[in-house]
C-alpha positions, 0 to 999 in steps of 0.5 A: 161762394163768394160773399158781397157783405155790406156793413153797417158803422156807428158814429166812431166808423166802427162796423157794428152789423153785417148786411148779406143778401139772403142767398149768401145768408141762405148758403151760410145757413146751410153751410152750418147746418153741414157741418153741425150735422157732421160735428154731432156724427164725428164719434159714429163708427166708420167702414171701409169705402169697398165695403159701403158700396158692397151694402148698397149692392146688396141693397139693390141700391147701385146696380152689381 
């Protein structure tokens, strides 16, 4: 993503505010969404990847 902000100065020519279009505010939005919700799932247990994929066979959710 690449962001095109624009900025708002004050009479000393100091940036003060930030102007996004609403898509990039959108994606930045999701963006920490994302990683929020990785950041509250940091201390969940893990499995090994053959094994995710073992459970989702088993499932009926990937074909065998």
């Amino acid at each position: 993503m690449k962001l095109a902000p624009r900025f708002v100065t004050n009479d000393s020519g100091e940036r003060t505010d930030v102007i996004l279009s609403l898509g990039d505010y959108e994606s930045l939005m999701e963006d920490l969404s994302d990683l929020a919700s990785i950041a509250d799932r940091r201390g969940e247990p893990t499995i090994p990847h053959e094994e995710f994929l073992a459970q989702l066979k088993a499932d009926g959710i990937l074909p065998n």
